[in-house]
C-alpha positions in Angstrom: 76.2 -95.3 -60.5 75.9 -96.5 -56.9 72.9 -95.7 -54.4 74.5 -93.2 -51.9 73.0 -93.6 -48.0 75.1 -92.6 -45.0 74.5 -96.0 -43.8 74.5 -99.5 -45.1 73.0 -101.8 -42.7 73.2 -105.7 -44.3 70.7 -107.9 -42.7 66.9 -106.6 -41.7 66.0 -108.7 -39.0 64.8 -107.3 -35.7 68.6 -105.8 -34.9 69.2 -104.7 -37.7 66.2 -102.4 -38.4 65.8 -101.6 -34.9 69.1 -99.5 -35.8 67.8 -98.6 -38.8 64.8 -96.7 -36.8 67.5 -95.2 -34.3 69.4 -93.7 -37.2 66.4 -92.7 -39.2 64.9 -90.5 -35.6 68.3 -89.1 -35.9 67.9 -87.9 -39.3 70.1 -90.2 -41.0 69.6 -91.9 -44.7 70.0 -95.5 -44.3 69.8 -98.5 -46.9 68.5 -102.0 -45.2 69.3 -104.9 -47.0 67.5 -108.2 -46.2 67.5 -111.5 -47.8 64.1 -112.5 -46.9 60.9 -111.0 -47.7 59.3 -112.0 -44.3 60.1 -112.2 -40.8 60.6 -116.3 -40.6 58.3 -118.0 -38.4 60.8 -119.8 -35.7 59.6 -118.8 -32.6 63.1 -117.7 -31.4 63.8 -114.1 -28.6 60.9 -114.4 -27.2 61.3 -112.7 -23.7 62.1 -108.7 -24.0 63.7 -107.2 -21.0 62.3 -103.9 -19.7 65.4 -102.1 -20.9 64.5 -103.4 -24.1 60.9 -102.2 -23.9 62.6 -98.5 -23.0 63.9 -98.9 -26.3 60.4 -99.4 -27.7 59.3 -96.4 -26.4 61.9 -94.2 -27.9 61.7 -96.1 -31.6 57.8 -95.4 -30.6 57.0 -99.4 -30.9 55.7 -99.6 -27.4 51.7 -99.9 -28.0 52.7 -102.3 -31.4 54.2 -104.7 -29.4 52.3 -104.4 -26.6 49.2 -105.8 -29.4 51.3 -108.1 -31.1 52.4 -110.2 -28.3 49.9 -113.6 -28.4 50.3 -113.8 -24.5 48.4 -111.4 -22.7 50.3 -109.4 -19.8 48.1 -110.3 -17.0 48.9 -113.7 -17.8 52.2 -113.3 -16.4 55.9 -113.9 -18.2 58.0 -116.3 -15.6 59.0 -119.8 -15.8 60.1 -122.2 -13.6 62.8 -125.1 -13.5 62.3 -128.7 -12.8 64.9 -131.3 -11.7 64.1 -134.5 -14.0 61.1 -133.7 -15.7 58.5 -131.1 -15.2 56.1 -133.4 -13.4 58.6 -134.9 -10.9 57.5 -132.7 -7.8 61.5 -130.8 -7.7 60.9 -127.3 -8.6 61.2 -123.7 -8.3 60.1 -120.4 -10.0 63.0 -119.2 -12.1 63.6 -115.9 -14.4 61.0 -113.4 -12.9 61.5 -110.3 -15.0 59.0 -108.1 -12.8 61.4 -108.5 -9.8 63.0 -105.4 -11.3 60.8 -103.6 -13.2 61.4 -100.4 -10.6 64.5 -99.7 -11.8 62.9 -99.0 -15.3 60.4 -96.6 -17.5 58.9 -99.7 -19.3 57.5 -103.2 -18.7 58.8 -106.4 -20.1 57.1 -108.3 -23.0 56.9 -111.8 -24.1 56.6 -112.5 -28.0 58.0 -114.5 -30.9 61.0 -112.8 -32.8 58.9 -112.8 -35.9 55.9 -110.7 -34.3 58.8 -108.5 -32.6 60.3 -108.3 -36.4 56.9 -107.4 -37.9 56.3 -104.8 -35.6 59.9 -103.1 -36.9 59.1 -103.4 -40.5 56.1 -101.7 -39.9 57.6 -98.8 -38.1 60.6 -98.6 -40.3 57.9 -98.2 -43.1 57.0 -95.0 -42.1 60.3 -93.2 -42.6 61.4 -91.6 -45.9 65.0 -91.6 -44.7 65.0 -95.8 -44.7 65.1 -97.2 -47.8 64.2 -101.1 -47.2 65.6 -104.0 -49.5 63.9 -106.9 -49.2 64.7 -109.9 -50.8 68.2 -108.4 -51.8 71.8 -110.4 -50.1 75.1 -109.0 -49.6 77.7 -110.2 -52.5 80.6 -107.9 -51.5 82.2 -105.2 -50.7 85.4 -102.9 -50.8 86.7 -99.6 -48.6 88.2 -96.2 -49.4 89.1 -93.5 -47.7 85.3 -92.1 -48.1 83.3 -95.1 -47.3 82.4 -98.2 -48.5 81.0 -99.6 -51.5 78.7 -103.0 -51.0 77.6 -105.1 -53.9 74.0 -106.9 -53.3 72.3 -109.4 -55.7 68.7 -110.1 -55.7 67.8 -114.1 -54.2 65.4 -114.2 -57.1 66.5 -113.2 -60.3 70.0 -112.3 -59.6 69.6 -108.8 -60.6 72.6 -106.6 -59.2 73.0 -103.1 -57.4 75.9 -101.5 -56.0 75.4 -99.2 -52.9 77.8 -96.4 -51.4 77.5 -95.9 -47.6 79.9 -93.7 -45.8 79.6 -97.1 -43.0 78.6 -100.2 -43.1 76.9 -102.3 -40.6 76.9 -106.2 -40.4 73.3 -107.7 -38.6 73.2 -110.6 -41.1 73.7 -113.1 -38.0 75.9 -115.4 -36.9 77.0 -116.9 -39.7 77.5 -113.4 -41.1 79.0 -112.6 -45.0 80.0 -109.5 -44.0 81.7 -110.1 -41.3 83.9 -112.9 -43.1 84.4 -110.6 -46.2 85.7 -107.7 -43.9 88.5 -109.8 -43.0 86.7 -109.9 -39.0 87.8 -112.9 -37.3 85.7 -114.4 -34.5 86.5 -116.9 -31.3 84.3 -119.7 -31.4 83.4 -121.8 -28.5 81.8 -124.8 -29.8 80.5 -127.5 -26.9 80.1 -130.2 -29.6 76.7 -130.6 -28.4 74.0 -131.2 -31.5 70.3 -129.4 -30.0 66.5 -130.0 -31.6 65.0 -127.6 -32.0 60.8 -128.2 -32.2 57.8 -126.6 -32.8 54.8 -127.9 -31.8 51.0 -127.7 -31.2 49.5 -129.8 -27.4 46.2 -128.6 -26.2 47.3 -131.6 -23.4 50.2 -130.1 -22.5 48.6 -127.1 -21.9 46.1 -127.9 -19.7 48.4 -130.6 -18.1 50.8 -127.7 -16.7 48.0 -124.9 -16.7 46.9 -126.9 -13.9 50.1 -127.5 -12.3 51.8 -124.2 -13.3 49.1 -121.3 -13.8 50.9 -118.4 -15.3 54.2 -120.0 -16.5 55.8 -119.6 -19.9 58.9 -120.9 -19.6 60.1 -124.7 -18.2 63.1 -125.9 -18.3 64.0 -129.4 -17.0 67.5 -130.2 -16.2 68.0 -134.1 -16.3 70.9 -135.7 -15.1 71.4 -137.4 -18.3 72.0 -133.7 -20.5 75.2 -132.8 -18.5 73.8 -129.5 -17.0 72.5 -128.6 -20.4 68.6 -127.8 -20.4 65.9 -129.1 -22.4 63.0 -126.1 -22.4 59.6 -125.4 -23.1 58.7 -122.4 -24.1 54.4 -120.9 -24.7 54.6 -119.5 -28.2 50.7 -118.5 -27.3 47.9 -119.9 -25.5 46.7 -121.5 -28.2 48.2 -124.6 -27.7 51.8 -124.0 -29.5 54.9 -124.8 -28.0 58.3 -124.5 -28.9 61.4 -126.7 -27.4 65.2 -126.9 -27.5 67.1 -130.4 -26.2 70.4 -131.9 -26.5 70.0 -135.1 -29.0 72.1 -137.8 -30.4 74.6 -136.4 -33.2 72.6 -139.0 -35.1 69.0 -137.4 -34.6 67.0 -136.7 -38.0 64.1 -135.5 -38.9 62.9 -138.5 -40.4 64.0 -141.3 -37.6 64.2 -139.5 -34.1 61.3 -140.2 -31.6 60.8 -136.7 -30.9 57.8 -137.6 -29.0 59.5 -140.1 -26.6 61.7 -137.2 -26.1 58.8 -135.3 -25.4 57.1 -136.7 -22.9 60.0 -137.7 -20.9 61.1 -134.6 -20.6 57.6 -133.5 -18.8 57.1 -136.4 -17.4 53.8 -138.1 -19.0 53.0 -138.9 -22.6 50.6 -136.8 -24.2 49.8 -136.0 -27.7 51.5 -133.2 -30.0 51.6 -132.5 -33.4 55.7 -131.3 -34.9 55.0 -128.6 -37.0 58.9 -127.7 -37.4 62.0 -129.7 -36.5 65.0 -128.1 -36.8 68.6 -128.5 -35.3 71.7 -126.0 -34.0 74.9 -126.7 -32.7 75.7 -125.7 -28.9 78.4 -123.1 -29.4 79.4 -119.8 -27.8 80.9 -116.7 -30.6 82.0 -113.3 -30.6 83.8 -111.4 -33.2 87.3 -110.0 -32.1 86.3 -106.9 -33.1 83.5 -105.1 -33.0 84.5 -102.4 -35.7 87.2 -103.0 -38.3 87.7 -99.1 -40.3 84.1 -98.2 -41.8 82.5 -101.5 -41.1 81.0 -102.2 -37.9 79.5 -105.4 -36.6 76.0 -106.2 -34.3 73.6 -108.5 -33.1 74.2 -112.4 -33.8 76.6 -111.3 -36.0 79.1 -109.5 -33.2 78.0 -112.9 -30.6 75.6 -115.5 -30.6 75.0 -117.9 -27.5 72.6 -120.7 -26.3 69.3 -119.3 -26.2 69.9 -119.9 -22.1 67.9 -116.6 -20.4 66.9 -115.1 -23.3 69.8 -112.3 -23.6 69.8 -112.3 -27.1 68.3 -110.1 -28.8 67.9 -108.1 -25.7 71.7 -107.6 -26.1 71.3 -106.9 -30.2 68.7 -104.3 -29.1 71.5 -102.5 -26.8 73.9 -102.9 -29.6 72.0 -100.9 -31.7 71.2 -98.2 -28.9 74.8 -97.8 -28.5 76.0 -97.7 -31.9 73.1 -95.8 -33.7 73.6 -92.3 -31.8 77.6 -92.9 -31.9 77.1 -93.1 -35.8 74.9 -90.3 -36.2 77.0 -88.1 -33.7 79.7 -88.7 -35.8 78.0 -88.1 -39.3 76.4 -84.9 -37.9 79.8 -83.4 -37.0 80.2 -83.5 -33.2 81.2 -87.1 -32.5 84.9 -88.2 -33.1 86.5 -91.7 -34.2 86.8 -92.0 -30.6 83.5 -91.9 -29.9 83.4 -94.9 -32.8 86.0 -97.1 -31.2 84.1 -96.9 -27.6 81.0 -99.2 -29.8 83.6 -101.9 -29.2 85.2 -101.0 -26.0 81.8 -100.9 -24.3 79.7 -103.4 -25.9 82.8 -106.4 -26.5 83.2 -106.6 -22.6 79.6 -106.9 -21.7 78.6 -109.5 -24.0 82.0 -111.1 -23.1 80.3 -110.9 -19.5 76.7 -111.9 -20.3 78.4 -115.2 -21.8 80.8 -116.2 -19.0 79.1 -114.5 -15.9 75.7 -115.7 -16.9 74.7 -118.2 -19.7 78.3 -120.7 -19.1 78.2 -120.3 -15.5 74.5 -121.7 -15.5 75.9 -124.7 -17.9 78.8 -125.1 -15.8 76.9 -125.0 -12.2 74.0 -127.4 -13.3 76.8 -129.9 -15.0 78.3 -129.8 -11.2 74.8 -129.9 -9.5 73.6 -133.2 -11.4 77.3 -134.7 -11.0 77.1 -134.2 -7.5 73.4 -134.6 -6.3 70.8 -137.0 -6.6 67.5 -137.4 -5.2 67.7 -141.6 -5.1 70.7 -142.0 -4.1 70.9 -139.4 -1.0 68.0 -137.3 -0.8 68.4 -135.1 2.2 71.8 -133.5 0.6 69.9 -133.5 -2.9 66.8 -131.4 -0.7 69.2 -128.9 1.4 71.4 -128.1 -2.4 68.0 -128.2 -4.3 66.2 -125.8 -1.5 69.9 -123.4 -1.9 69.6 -123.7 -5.8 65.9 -122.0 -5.3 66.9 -119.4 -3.1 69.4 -117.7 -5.7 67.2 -118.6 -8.5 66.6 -115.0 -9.3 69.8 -113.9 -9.9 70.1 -113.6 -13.4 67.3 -111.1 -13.8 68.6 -109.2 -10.5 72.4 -109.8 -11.2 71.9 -109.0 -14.5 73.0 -105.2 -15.0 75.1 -104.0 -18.2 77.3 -101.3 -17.3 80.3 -99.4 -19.3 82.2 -98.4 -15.9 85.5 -99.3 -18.1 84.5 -97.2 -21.2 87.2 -94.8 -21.9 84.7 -91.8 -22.3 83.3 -92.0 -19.4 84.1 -90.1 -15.9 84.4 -93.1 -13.4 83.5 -90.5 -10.6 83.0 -92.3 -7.0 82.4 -96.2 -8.8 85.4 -98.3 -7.8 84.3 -100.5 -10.4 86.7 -100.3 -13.4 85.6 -102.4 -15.9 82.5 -102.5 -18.3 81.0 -106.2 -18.0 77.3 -107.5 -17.4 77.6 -107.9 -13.4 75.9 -105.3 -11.1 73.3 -104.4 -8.4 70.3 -102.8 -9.5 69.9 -99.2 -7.8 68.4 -95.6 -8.4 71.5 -94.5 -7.7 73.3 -92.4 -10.6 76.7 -94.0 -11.1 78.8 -92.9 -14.2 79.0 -95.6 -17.2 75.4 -97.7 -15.4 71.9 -96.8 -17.0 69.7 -94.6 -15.4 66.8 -95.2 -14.0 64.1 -93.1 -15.1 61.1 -94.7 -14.2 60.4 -91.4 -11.7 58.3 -88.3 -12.4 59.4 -84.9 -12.6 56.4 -83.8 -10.9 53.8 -84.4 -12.9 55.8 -85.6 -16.3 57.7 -88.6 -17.4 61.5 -88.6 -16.7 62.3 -90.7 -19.7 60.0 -88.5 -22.0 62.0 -85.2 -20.8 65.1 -86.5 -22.0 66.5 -85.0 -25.5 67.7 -86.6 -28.6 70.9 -85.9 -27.7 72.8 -85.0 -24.7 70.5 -84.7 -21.7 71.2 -82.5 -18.6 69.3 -83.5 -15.4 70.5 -81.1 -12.5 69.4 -79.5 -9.1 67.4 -76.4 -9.7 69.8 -74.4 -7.1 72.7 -75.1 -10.3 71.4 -72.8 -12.8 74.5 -71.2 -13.1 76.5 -74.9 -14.0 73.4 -75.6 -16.2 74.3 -72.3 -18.2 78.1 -73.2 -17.9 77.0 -76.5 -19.6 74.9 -75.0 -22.1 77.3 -72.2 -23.3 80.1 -75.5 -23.7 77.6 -77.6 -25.7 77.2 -74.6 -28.2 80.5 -74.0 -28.5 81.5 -77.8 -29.4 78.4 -78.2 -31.8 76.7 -81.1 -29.0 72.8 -81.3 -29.3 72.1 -81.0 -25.1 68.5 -80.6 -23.5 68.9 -79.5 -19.6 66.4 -80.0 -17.6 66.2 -79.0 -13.6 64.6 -81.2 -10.7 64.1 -81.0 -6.9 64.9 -82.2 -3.8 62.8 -85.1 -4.5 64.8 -86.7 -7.4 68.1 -85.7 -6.2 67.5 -87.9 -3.0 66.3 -90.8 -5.7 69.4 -90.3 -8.0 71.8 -89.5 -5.5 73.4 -86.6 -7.1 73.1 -83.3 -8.3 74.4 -83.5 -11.8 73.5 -86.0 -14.3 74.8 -86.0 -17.7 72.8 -88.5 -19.7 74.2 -89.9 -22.9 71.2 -90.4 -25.7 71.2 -94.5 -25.1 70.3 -93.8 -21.6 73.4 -94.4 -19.8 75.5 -91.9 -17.2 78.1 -90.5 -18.9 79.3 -87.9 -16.0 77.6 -87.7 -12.4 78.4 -85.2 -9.5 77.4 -84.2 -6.0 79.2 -80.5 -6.4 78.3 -77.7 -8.4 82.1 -77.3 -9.2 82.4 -79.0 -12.8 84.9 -78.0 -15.6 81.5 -78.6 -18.1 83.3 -78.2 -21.2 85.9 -81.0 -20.2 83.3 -83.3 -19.3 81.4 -82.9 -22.7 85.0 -83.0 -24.9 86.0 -86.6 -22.7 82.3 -87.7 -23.6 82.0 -87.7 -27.3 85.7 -88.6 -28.0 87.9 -85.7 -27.9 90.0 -86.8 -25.0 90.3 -90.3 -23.2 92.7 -91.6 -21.1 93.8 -95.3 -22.5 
């Protein structure tokens, strides 16, 4: 007879049980399946955004991974790039994440996917309502009308189990079973480019560009040689270890490849490091078509995987699982529609389509222009003025980088002229319908983000007691969990407005400046039960 869960999610890494943990708060029974027993040690999605660290504080991580990360905060989290090699005097600060911590109700945090991992195991521990499989692997899987039925075998006996989940997510990465046994197709960009990836241990090193760089944890050198793609450094710790990522010869091996010669030219100056890991990837760009195919939904490196370019990532895995986890559970607890399902892909398939064009191949394509057309040796005043302009817009992708579902059917577009969901925007405090809010304010004397409810939330003017009620009588009527909560003059003048409806991941759903709302329209567009196509 087959376990029964309301959800199936195949793959446990930090995705996938992140969503677990947004289910389980949401009182949902969930089955996580993972092939490995442990988080593996590749220090991989290693800077978290502050949006990411709000997430931390709702799946009550915050403090965890505050003590798990090996780097301290006062150490600092921003990185720098280099034209030629880190030492060759070209150079600018790149990717500070604090420029924007404002518009937020957390602080970013630097630390290896497997200590981010560990932390999510822990907390997923803690709920009766996850049941966690380690060491299991999907096999396969079938659909009816009432859910789906997934087959798993264990990776060390072969013992088998069936499961019955009324959905089914796929977080088993990029390479993902699931995904291929759903009949899911995905668009692959692949650059053809082969990339090492090492891990190392350099006391040198660190001293060499402590010195140089105090407070840096991330290098990236772009040499004209690579074509506009990077070879990085990253700080796994201060303890010396290192990871890097390069383009090498299709040839390169393990065995054969003067990794060290590759090394130290990429800094600059030979010094000593001991290769505790060599691995390799291929340069490639994916995304599935679709996002959700019937009761089988896709996330994480599974649904996209990228170049490690900025660290979006897992940062975008995280706000996959934000997005779908209180869809599901709406849905399972009787007040979200299919609709509400579909908008998963219709929000989240634009913006990493965004993140990847907008961001991660725009930086491959402008440095492959910027080597090609610049060079210190040969003319070095135009190589100066186009270097000095490079370092002046450096900032951009933390400060352009602003996910936003203006194009999501369910919402209420209100004054945006924006139309369509991508990952392009201007930070602001201003409430705009289909952008995240930001709550880093006080309501007086208490946390905006802690005020917020597990479902709908209603932030509104304290003169609009009667469109409050309005609201409340609607959200009885159609079954929708909503917490209202009133504020001043003082936040309207931050936010702009005098309504806010707040979906439970954070974002806007409907915003006004008037009192005159049709409140039972606006909650029916916003969980499904009309949208305009």
């Amino acid at each position: 007879m087959p376990q029964q869960y309301q959800i199936v999610i195949v793959g446990g890494g930090p995705v996938g049980t992140a969503l677990a943990i947004d289910l389980a708060l949401r009182n949902v029974s969930v089955c996580v399946v993972e092939k490995h027993h442990q988080p593996q040690r590749v220090p991989k999605g290693q800077n978290l955004t502050q949006r990411s660290g709000e997430h931390f504080r709702l799946w009550g991580i915050s403090d965890a991974i505050r003590a798990a990360s090996p780097i301290p905060a006062s150490y600092g989290n921003a990185g720098l790039v280099a034209y030629g090699s880190l030492l060759s005097g070209y150079h600018y600060d790149w990717f500070k994440r604090a420029s924007v911590r404002e518009y937020y109700a957390a602080d970013n945090e630097r630390l290896p996917q497997y200590e981010t991992e560990r932390v999510l195991r822990q907390r997923a521990d803690t709920f009766d309502n996850i049941h966690y499989l380690s060491g299991w692997q999907f096999h396969a899987l079938q659909t009816a009308t009432d859910g789906v039925v997934c087959d798993i075998v264990h990776s060390d006996d072969g013992q088998k189990q069936t499961l019955h989940a009324e959905y089914l997510v796929a977080c088993d990465g990029s390479h993902s079973a699931v995904r291929s046994a759903a009949g899911i197709d995905a668009t692959t960009d692949s650059r053809d480019i082969k990339m090492a990836l090492l891990v190392f241990n350099s006391p040198s090193l660190h001293t060499m560009l402590e010195e140089k760089f105090p407070g840096k944890t991330i290098f990236n050198t772009l040499h004209p040689s690579m074509l506009g793609y990077w070879q990085f450094f990253g700080r796994v710790d201060l303890q010396n270890n290192w990871f890097f990522h390069s383009p090498v010869p299709d040839n390169a091996d393990a065995e054969r490849f003067d990794f060290h010669a590759l090394l130290s030219k990429a800094v600059g100056r030979s010094f000593d490091a001991e290769l505790n890991y060599i691995g390799f990837w291929d340069l490639r760009f994916e995304q599935a078509d679709q996002y959700r195919k019937d009761r089988i939904f896709v996330a994480g490196d599974a649904a996209h995987s990228h170049p490690p370019y900025g660290g979006y990532g897992i940062n975008i895995g995280f706000e996959d699982a934000r997005n779908l986890g209180w869809k599901l559970a709406a849905r399972l607890h009787g007040w979200g529609t299919q609709a509400l399902l579909d908008s998963y892909h219709d929000e989240r398939h634009p913006v990493f389509a965004s993140a990847r064009d907008d961001f991660i191949a725009r930086m491959i394509s402008t440095d492959a222009d910027f080597v090609a057309r610049y060079d210190p040796a040969r003319d070095p005043q135009a190589f100066a003025a186009a270097w000095q302009q490079r370092a002046s817009g450096g900032q951009q992708e933390v400060q352009g980088y602003v996910p936003h579902y203006r194009g999501s059917p369910l919402i209420e577009r209100g004054d945006t002229a924006l139309k369509n969901s991508s990952a392009v925007g201007v930070h602001t405090h201003r409430a705009i319908a289909g952008e995240h809010l930001s709550l880093g304010h006080r309501l007086g004397n208490v946390d905006c983000f802690e005020q917020t409810g597990a479902g709908l939330s209603l932030f509104y003017h304290c003169d609009a007691e009667s469109t409050a009620s309005a609201f409340r009588a609607a959200a009885e009527r159609l079954r929708i969990p909503l917490k209202t909560i009133a504020f001043d003059e003082e936040l309207e003048r931050h936010w702009c407005k005098r309504l806010i409806l707040l979906r439970p991941d954070h974002y806007v759903a409907f915003a006004d400046s008037t009192d005159q709302v049709d409140a039972e329209a606006v909650l029916r567009r916003i969980v499904g039960h009309s949208s305009h196509r």
